[in-house]
KEKE-3310 file (N, C-alpha, C; in steps of 0.2 Angstrom, whole numbers, plus 5000, padded with zeros to 4 digits):
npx = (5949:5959:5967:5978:5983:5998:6012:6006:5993:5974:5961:5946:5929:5916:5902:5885:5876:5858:5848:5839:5830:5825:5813:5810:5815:5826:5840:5854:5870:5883:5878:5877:5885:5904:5904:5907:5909:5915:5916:5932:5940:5953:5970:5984:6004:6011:6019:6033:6045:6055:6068:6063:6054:6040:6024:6009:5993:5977:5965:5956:5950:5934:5930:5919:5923:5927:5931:5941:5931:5937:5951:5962:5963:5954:5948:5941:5934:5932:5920:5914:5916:5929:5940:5959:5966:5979:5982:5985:5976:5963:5950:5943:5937:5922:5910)
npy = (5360:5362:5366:5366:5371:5377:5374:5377:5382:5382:5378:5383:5383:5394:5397:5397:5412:5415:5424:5432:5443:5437:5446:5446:5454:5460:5457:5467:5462:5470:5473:5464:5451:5448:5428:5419:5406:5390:5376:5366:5361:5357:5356:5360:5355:5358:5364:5368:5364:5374:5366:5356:5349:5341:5350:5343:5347:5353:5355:5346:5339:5343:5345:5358:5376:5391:5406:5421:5437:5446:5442:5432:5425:5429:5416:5412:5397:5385:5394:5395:5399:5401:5402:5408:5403:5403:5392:5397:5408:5403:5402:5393:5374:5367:5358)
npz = (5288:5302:5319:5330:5346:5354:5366:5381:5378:5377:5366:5367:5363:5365:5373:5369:5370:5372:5359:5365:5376:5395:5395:5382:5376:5360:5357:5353:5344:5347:5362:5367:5381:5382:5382:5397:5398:5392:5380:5382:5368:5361:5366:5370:5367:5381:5395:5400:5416:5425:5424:5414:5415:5411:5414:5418:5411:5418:5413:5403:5387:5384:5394:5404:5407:5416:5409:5407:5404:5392:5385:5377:5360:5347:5336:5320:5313:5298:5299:5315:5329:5340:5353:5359:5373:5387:5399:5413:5413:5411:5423:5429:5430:5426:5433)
capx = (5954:5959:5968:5979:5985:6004:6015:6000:5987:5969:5957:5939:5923:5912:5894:5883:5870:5850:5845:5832:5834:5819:5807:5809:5819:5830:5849:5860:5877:5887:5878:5878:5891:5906:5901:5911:5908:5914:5920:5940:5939:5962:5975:5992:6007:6013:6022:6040:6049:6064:6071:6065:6049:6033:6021:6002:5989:5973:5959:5955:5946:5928:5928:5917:5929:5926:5934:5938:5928:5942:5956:5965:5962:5948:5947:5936:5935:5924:5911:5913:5919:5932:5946:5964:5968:5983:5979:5984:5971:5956:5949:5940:5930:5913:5907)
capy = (5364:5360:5370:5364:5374:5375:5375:5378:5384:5379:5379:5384:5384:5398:5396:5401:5416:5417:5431:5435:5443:5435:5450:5448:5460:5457:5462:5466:5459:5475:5475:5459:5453:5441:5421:5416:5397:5387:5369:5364:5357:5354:5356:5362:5353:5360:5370:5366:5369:5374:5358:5354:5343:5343:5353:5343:5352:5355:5354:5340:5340:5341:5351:5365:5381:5397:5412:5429:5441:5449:5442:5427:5426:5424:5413:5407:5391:5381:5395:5394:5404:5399:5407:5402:5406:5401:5387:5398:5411:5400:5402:5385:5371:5369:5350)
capz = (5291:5309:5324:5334:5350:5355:5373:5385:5375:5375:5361:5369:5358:5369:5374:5363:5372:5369:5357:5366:5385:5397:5395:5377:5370:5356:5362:5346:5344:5350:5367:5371:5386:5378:5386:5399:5399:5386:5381:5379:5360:5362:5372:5367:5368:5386:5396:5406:5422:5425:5426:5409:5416:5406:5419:5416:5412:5425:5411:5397:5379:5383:5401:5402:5407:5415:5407:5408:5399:5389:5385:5373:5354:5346:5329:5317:5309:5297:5302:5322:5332:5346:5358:5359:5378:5390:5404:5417:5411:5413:5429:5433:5427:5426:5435)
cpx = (5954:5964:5971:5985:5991:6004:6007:5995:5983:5965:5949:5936:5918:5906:5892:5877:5865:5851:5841:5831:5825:5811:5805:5812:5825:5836:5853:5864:5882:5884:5878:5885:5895:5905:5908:5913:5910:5916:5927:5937:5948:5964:5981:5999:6011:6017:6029:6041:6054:6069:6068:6056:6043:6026:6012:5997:5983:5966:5960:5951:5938:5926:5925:5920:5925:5930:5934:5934:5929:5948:5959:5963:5958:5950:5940:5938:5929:5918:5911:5917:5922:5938:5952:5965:5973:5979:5978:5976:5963:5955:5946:5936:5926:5911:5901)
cpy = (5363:5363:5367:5368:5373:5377:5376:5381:5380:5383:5380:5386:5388:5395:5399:5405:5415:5425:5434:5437:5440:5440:5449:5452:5456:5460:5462:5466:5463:5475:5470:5457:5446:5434:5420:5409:5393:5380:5367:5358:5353:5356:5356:5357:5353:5363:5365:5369:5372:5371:5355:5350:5345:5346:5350:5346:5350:5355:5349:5341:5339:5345:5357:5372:5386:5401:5418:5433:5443:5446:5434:5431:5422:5422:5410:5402:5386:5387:5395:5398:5401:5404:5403:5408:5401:5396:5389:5403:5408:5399:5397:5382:5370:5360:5352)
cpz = (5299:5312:5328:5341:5351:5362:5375:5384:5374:5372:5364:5363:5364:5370:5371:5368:5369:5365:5359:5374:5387:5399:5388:5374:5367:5357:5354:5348:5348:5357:5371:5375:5382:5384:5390:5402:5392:5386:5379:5372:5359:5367:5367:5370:5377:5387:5402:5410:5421:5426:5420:5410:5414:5411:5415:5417:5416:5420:5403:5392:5383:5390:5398:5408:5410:5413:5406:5402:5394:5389:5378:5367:5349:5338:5326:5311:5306:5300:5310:5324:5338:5349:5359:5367:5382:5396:5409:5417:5411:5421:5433:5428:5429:5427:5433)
residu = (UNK:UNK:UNK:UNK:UNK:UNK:UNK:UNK:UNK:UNK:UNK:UNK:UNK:UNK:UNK:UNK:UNK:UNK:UNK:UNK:UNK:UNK:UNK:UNK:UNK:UNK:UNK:UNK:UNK:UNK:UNK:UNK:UNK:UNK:UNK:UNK:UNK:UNK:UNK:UNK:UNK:UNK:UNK:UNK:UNK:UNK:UNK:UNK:UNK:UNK:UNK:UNK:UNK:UNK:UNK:UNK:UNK:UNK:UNK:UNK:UNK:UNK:UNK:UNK:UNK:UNK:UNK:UNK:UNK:UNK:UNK:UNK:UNK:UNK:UNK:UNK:UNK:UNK:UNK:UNK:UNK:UNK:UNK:UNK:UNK:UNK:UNK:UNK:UNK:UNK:UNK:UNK:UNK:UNK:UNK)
# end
């Protein structure tokens, strides 16, 4: 099964966090913080002007992303866990 984002949607696959904080203690799932690093996996068809003109998007398949905290739609697939968020809504890439 595959996944393909629409108009200005990208398909981020998150970072995956340590289970294990650098003292050693083991952090259960509820307390840990959601990842704000992930990798663009697609790209959505795009977004228009006002004038009709196809507006290119600002991040590629394979960039790694920062994002907010909170916010897009999280999905799972095949078992994995990704996020569907808007292009504007991604704060930056990660060189």
């Amino acid at each position: 099964m595959k996944i393909r984002p629409l108009g200005d949607r990208v398909l981020v696959e998150p970072k995956k966090e340590g289970e294990v904080s650098k003292g050693g203690i083991i952090i259960p799932d509820s307390a840990k913080e959601k990842p704000q690093e992930g990798k663009v996996i697609a790209i959505g068809t795009g977004k228009r002007d006002e004038k009709g003109n196809m507006i290119p998007f600002n991040v590629k398949i394979g960039d790694t992303v920062l994002m907010p905290k909170y916010g897009g739609t999280e999905v799972k697939l095949n078992d994995k866990e990704y996020q569907i968020v808007r292009e504007e809504d991604i704060l930056g890439v990660i060189d």
